[in-house]
Each structure stands twice: as C-alpha cells, then as structure tokens.
C-alpha positions as CSV (number, residue, x, y, z in Angstrom):
1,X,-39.5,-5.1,-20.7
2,X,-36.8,-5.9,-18.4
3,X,-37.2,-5.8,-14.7
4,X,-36.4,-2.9,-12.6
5,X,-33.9,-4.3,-10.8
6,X,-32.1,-5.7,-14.0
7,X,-32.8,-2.0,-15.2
8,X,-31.1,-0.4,-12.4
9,X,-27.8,-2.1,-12.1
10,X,-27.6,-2.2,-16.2
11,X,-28.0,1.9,-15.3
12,X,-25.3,1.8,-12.4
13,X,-22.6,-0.5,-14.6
14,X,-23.2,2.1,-17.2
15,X,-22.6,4.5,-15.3
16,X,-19.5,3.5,-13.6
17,X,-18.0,2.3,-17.0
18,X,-18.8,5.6,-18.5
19,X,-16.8,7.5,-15.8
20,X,-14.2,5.2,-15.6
21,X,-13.5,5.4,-19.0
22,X,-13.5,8.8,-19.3
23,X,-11.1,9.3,-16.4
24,X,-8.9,6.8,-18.1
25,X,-8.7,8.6,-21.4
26,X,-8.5,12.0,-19.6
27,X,-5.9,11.1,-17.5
28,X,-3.8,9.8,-20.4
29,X,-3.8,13.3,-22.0
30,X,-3.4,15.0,-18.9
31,X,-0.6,12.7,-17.9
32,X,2.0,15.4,-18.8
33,X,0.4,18.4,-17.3
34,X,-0.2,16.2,-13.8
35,X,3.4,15.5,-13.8
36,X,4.1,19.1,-13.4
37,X,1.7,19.9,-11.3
38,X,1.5,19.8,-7.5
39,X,-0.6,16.2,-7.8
40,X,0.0,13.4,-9.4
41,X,-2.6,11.2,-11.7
42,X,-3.4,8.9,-9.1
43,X,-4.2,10.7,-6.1
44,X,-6.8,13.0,-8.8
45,X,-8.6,9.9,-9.6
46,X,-9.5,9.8,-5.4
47,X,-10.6,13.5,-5.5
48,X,-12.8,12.5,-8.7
49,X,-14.7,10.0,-7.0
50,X,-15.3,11.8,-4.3
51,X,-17.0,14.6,-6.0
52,X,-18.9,11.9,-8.3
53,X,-19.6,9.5,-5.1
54,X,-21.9,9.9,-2.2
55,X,-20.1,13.1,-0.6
56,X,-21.2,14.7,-3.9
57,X,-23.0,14.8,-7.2
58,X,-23.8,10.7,-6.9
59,X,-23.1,10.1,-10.3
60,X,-21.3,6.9,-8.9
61,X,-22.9,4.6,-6.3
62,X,-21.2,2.1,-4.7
63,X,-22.4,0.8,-1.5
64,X,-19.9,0.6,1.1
65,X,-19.8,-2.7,3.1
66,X,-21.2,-4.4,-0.4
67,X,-19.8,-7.5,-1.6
68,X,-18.2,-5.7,-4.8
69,X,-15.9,-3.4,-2.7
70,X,-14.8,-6.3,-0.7
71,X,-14.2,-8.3,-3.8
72,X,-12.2,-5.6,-5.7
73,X,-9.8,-5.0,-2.8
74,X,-9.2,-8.5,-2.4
75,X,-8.3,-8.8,-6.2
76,X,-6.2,-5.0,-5.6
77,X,-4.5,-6.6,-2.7
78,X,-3.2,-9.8,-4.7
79,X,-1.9,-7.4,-7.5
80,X,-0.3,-5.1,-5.4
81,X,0.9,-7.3,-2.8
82,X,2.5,-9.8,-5.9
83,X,4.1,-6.7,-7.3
84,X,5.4,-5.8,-3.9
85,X,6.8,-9.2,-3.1
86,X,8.5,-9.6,-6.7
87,X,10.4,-6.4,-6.1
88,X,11.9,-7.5,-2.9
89,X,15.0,-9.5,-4.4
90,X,15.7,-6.5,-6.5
91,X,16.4,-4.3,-4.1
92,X,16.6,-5.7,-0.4
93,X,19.1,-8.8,-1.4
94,X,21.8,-6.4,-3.0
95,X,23.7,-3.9,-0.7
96,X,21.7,-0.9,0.2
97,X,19.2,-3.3,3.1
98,X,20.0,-1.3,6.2
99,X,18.0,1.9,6.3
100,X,15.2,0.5,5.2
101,X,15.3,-2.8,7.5
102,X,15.6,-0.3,9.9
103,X,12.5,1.6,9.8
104,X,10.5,-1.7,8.4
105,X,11.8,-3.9,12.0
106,X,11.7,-0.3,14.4
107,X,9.9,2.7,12.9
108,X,7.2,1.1,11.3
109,X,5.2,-0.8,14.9
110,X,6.8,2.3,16.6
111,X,4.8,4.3,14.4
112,X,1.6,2.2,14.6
113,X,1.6,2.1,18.6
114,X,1.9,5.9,18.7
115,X,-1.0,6.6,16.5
116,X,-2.9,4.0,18.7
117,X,-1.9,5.7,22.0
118,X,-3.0,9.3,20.1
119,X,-6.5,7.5,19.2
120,X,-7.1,6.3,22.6
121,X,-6.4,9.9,23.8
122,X,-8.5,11.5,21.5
123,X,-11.6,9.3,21.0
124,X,-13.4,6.5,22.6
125,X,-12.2,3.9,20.6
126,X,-11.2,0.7,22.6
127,X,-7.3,-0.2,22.8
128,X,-7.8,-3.2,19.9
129,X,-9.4,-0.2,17.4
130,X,-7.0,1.8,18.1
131,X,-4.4,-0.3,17.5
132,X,-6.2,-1.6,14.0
133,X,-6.2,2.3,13.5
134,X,-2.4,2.4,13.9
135,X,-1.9,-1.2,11.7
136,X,-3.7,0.6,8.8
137,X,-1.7,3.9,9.0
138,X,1.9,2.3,9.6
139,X,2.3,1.3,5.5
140,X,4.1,4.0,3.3
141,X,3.3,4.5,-0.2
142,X,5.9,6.8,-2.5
143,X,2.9,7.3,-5.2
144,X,1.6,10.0,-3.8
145,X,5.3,11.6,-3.7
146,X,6.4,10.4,-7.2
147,X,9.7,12.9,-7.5
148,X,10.9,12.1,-3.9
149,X,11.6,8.3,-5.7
150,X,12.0,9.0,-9.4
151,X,14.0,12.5,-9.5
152,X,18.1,11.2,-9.8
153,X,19.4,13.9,-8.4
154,X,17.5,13.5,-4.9
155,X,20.6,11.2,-3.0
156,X,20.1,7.2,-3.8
157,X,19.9,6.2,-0.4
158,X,16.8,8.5,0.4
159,X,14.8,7.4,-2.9
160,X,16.1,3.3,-2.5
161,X,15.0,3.2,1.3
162,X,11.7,5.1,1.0
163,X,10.9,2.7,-2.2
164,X,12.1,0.0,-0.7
165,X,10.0,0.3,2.6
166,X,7.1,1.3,0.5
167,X,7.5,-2.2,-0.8
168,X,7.5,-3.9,1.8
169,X,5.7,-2.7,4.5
170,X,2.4,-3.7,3.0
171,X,3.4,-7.3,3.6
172,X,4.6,-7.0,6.7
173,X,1.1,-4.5,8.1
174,X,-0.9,-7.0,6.9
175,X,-0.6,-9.6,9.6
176,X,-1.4,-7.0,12.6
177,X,-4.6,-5.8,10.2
178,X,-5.8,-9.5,10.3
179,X,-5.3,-9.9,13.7
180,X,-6.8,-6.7,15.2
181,X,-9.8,-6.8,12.8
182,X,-10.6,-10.9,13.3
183,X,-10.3,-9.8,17.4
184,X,-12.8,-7.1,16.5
185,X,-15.4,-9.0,14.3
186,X,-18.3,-10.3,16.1
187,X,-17.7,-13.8,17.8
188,X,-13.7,-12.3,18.2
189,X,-13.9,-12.8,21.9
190,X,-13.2,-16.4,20.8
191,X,-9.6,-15.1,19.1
192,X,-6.6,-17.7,20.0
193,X,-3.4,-15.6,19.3
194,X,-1.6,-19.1,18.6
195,X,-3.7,-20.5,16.4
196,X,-4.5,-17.1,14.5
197,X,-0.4,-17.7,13.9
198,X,-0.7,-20.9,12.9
199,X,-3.8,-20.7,10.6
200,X,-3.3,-17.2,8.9
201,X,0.7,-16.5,8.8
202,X,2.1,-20.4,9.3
203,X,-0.1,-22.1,6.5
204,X,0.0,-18.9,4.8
205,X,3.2,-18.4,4.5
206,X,4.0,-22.2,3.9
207,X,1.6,-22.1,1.2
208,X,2.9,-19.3,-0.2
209,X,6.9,-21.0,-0.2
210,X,5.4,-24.1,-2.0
211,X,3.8,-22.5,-4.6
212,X,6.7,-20.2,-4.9
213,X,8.9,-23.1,-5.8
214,X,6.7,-25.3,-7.6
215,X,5.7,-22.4,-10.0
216,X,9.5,-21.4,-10.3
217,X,10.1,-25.3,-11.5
218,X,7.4,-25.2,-14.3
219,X,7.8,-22.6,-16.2
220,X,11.3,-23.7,-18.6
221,X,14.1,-21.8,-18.5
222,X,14.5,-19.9,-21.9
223,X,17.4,-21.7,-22.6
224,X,15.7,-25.0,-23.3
225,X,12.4,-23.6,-24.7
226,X,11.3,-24.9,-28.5
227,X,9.5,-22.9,-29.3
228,X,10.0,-19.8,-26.5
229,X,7.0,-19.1,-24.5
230,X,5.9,-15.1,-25.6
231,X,6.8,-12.6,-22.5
232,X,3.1,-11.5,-22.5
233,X,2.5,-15.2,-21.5
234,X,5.3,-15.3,-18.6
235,X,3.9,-12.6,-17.0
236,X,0.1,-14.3,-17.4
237,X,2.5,-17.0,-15.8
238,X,3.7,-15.6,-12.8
239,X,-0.1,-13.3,-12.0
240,X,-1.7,-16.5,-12.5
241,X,1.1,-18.4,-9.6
242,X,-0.7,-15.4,-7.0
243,X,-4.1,-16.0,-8.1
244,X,-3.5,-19.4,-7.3
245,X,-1.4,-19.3,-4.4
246,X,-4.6,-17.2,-2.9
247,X,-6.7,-19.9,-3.4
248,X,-5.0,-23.1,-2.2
249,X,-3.8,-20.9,0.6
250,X,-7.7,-20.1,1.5
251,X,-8.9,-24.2,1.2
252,X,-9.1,-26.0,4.8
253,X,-7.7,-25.6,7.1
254,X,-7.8,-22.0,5.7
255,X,-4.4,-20.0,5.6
256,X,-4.0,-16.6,4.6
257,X,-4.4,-16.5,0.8
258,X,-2.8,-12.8,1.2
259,X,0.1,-13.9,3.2
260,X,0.6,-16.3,0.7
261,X,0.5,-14.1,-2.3
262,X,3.3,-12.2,-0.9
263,X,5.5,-14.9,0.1
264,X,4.8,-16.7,-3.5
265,X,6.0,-13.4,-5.2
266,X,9.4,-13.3,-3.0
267,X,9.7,-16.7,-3.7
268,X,9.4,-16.8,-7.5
269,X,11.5,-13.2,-7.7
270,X,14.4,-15.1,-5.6
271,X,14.1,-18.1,-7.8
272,X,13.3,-16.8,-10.9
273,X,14.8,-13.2,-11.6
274,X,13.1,-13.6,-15.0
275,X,10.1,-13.8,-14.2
276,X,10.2,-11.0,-12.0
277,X,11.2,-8.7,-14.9
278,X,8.6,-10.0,-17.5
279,X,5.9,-9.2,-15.3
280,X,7.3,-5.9,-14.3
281,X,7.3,-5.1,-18.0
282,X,4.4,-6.6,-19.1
283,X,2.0,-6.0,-16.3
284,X,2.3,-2.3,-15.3
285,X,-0.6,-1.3,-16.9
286,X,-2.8,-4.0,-15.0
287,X,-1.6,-3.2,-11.8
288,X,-2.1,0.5,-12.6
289,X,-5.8,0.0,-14.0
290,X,-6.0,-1.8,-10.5
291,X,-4.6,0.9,-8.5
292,X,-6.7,3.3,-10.3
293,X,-10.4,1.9,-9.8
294,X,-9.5,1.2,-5.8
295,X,-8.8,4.8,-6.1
296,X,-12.1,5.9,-7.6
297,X,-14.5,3.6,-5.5
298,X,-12.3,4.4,-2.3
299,X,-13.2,8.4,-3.1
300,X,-16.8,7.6,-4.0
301,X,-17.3,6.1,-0.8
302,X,-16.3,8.8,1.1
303,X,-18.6,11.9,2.5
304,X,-17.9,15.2,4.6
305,X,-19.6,14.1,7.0
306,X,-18.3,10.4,7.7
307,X,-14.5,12.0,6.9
308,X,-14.8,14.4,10.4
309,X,-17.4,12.4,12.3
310,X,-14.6,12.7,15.1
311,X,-14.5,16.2,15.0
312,X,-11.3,17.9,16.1
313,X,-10.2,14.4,17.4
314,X,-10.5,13.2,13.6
315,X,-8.0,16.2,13.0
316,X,-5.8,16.1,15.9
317,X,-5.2,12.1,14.9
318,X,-3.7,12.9,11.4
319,X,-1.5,16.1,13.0
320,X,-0.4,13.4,14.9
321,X,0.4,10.7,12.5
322,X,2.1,13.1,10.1
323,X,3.8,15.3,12.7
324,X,4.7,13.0,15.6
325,X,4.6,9.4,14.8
326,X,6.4,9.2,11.7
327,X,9.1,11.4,12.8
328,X,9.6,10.1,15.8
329,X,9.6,6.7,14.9
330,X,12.1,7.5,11.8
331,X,14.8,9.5,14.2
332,X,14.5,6.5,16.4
333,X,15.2,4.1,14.0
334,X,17.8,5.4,12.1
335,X,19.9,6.6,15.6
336,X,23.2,6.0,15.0
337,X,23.7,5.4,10.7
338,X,25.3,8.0,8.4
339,X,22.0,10.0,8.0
340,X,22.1,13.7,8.9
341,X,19.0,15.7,10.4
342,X,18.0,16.9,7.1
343,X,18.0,13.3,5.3
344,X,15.9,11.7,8.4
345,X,13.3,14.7,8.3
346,X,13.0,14.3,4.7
347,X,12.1,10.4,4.9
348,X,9.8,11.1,8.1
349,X,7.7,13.7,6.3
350,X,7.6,11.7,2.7
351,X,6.3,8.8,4.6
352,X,2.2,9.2,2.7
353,X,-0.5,7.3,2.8
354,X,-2.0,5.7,-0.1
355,X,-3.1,2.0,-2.3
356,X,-2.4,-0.1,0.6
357,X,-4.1,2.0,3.5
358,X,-6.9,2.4,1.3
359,X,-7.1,-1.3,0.3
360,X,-6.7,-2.4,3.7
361,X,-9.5,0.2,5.2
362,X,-11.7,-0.9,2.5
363,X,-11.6,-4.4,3.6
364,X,-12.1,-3.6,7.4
365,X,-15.0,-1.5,6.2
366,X,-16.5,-5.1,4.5
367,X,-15.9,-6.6,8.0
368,X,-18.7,-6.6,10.4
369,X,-16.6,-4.7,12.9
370,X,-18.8,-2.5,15.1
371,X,-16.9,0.9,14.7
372,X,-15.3,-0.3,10.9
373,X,-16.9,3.0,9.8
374,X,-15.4,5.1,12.3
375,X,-12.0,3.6,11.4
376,X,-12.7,3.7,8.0
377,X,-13.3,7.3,8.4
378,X,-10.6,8.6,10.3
379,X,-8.3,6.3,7.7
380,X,-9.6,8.1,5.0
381,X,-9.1,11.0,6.5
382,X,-5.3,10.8,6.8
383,X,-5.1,9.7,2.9
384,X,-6.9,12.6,2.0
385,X,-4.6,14.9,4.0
386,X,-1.5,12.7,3.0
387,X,-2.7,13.6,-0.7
388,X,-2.7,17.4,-0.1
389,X,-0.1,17.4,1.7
390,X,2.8,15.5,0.5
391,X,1.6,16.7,-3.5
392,X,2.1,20.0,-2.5
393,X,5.5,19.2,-1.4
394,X,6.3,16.4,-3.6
395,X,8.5,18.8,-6.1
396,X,10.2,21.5,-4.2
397,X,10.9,19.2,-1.4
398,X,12.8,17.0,-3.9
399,X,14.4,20.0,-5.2
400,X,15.4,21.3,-1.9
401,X,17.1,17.7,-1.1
402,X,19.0,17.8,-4.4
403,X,20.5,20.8,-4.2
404,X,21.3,20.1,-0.6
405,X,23.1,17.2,-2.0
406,X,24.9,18.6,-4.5
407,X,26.2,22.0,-2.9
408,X,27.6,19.0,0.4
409,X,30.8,17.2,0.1
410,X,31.3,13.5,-1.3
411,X,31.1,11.0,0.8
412,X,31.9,7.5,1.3
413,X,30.1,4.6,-1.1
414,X,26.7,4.1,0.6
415,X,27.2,1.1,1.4
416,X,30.1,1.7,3.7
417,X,27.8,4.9,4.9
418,X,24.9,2.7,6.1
419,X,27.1,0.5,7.9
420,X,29.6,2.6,9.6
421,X,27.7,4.8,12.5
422,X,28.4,8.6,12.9
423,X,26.8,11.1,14.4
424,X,24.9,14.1,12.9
C-alpha cells in the first residue's frame, strides 16, 4: 500500500494530465471552428480552468501561492520573455520603430500611473500597490485579438505597432513589477532604489549582453559546419542560451535572471538572425504548450468571489483601464504622427490583457506581499474582461478597419507617414 500522501498527489497529477490532455487534443480539432468564432483557443483554455479550478467543479487543484505555480511562471516567463526579445531585431531595427517607440517610452508608464491613481481612488490600496497594480496592467498582448495582427488587409502600420509593442512591453514592465513587489514584500522597508538598479537591471542586464555574445560565438556559422548541426538542435541551442542566462544571472551577487533572459534574446537575434528564425520555427509549439498551461492554472486559480472582492471598485478599475487609461495614454503618445482619430482609437481599444499580465500576477501572488491576493484579484479581473471583450470585437473590428482602409485614399510609404507629423 502506498501512503496517502503519495496517493493523493499521484490522484492530482492524474488528474491535471488527464485534463490537460484532453484540452490539448480538443483544442486541436476545434482549432478551425475557434478561429471563426468570437474567441480564440487560448483565451478558452482560461475559461476551462476556471470552471474545472476552485471557482468551480474542482476537478483541478492547484494551490495558489504553492511552489509549483511560482515555478511554472518563472519557466513561462523565460519562454515568453526569450521569444519576445528574439523578435525585437525583426521588427524594431528595420523602418517602421516610431509608433511603437512611441507608446512603449510614453503611453505605456502613462498608462500604468493612471490605473494607479484610479486604484487609489477607488480602494484602500497604498500608493506602492497601486502602482504594482498599474506595472502589471500596462503590458499588451495581441493574442487575445488575433485578426487585429494577422488579418492583411487591416493597414500594416496598425498590426506592426500593436505586435511590435506587444513584444516588447513585457521586457520593459518587468523592471517596475520587480521593484514595486520587492518594496512590498516583507522586510521591503529596507528597499535601496540604487542598488535594486544595480543588482536586478545592471547585472541583469550585463549578464544577459555576455551571454548574448558568448552564445552567438559558439554556435558555427552554417557555412563552416561538417557535418551541419540539425535546426531542431539550433533552436535547443538558443532556449538552452536563456535557461542559462537565467541562472548565471541569479548566482551572487544575484542579478535578474529575467532581465537577462531578455537582453540574451536581443542580443543573440542582433547577432545571429539565424538563430532567431530556427527557434521561431522550431519552437512554436513549446512556447504555445507554455502559454497554454499558464492559461489553465491561471483560470483554475481563480473564484467569483476573489475576482469582485472589491466590489464595484473591482469594476470601476477595469472601466477605467480599458476606457480611460489606454486611450488616453495612446492619443497622447501618438500627438502629432500621421495617425488619424480612427487608427489611434483602434490601437487604444486593442490594447488586451493576457500571457504576460497573467504570468506576472501569478508571481506577485507567490510573493509574500500582504495584499498579493487583492492585486492578484483585481488583475485577473481585467484579463477576464479583456478576454470578453476584445474576442467579441476581435473580427468586426478588424473588418471595420479594413474596409475603412480600403474605401480611403493612398497615402505616402509608412515610413515617410510615421516621420512626417500632420494633423487629424
């Protein structure tokens, strides 16, 4: 006979395979009909663990501030931070950089100290939750509006900017999540601004250049390979280069191993464009497996009750961060480009919430952080909106943009658009 407690998780990792599986499988043959529909695939698999998780038939148990969940979305973080950071030479070093440097260097803390201010207003948060509140709501995520970036006929500058931010912005909120949620952990009080810099971004990002140009080095160019290394093997390559930048990055005196996952991925992209595209071909189904299960434990986790624990105040903050804050920090930023009124409302409402909010909240939630629930919560809250919302407007919205496009007269090369200033 085995022990119970040997019995008992056996009968949870059954469990949890069993469903995982099955969603796999299922959404493989429902991939077609999803892509039709006013959802995609991913955002489903957050709506199925909810109603298998704790808010409902608790088929799936996953305890929230265990060890496991702040494992897996340190391990989702890497992948999707890596995959972020190889994409940035693809896009952000060729022409079309100045929309979304734009709303990355202006609309994106504009955003985040707007939904602070409205979560100050509405709750009883302190100024430092708040503004970990606003850090974990700023990042954009295009999955959950897949024809907004995928459909060719909505204009390129609207589907390369929102992609483009999308990639980016993780990398970027992920310094101010650090710093607002080591402030808030017990024994915070003791915070140094300076050497938070030093330690997490500094050696972080040092560590992250290094082993960006030592992995770049070592792997042979194809030219002067006998025999050539498989493709499969190159992308094993470069994921293994942000596994290990994580770790070096994390020995004393303790950088930022996530910082330096994403600086590592720039790096090798910049160095070694081939690299980039092996592991773009070769490793989407990883990072999608990846995306998927932080999708299912993040919706397992959640409850009805924990979701509006706030109240109206839980409401009133997502009105706000879709309605207000994104807007207004959008208009702002792109003031004076070639945009029209109906191109910046379009890229202020398809602005969703999605891997990287929930990754991030997840690992607050690990954090000792007195009121990481609450914040978790009201997170949560916003992605579950932003998955309603936005996938119910995903298509026609695209449609509406595209025709809008097409019926409007030519204008100049984008790249002379973005640059020259003109009013609506």
């Amino acid at each position: 006979m085995f022990p119970p407690l040997i019995v008992a998780s056996t009968n949870w990792l059954n469990s949890t395979l069993l469903v995982f599986g099955a969603l796999l499988a299922i959404g493989a043959l429902t991939s077609g009909i999803a892509k039709r529909s006013f959802l995609s695939l991913t955002p489903m698999f957050v709506l199925t663990g909810f109603v298998l998780g704790q808010g409902g038939l608790g088929v799936l148990h996953f305890h929230a501030r265990s060890p496991f969940i702040t494992d897996l979305a340190t391990v989702a973080l890497i992948v999707i931070l890596f995959r972020d950071g190889l994409e940035v030479d693809a896009e952000l070093l060729q022409t079309h950089w100045h929309l979304p440097l734009r709303k990355l260097v202006l609309a994106m803390p504009l955003t985040m100290g707007i939904i602070a201010l409205a979560a100050k207003t509405l709750t009883d948060l302190s100024w430092f939750e708040c503004l970990l509140l606003g850090a974990l709501l700023s990042p954009t995520d295009p999955v959950l509006s897949s024809s907004v970036v995928t459909n060719p006929r909505v204009p390129q500058v609207v589907r390369h900017s929102l992609n483009l931010e999308s990639g980016l912005n993780d990398g970027l909120a992920l310094p101010a999540v650090l710093a607002f949620a080591a402030v808030l952990t017990p024994g915070g009080n003791h915070f140094v601004w300076w050497r938070f810099i030093f330690e997490d971004v500094v050696l972080g990002f040092a560590t992250g250049m290094v082993v960006g140009f030592v992995s770049a080095r070592l792997m042979p160019r194809e030219e002067g390979l006998e025999p050539e290394i498989p493709i499969h093997q190159k992308a094993l390559y470069a994921l293994g280069a942000a596994f290990a930048a994580y770790g070096i990055a994390t020995l004393p005196p303790h950088g930022n191993g996530l910082i330096a996952v994403y600086v590592t991925a720039i790096t090798l992209g910049i160095r070694r464009p081939d690299l980039r595209a092996h592991f773009s071909h070769q490793s989407e189904d990883l990072v999608e497996i990846v995306k998927l299960g932080i999708f299912v434990v993040f919706g397992s986790v959640l409850t009805i009750h924990g979701l509006f624990g706030d109240g109206w105040a839980a409401v009133g903050i997502v009105a706000v961060t879709f309605l207000v804050a994104r807007p207004v920090a959008v208009f702002a930023a792109l003031t004076g480009t070639a945009t029209d009124t109906a191109t910046r409302t379009f890229m202020s409402w398809f602005g969703p919430k999605g891997i990287s909010t929930m990754t991030f909240a997840l690992l607050v939630l690990g954090d000792r952080i007195a009121a990481g629930s609450r914040i978790f919560n009201l997170a949560a809250l916003a992605v579950f909106c932003s998955i309603i919302a936005h996938g119910l407007t995903d298509t026609p919205g695209a449609e509406w943009l595209a025709r809008r496009s097409e019926r409007a007269p030519r204008r100049p090369s984008l790249t002379v658009a973005e640059r020259a200033p003109q009013s609506d």
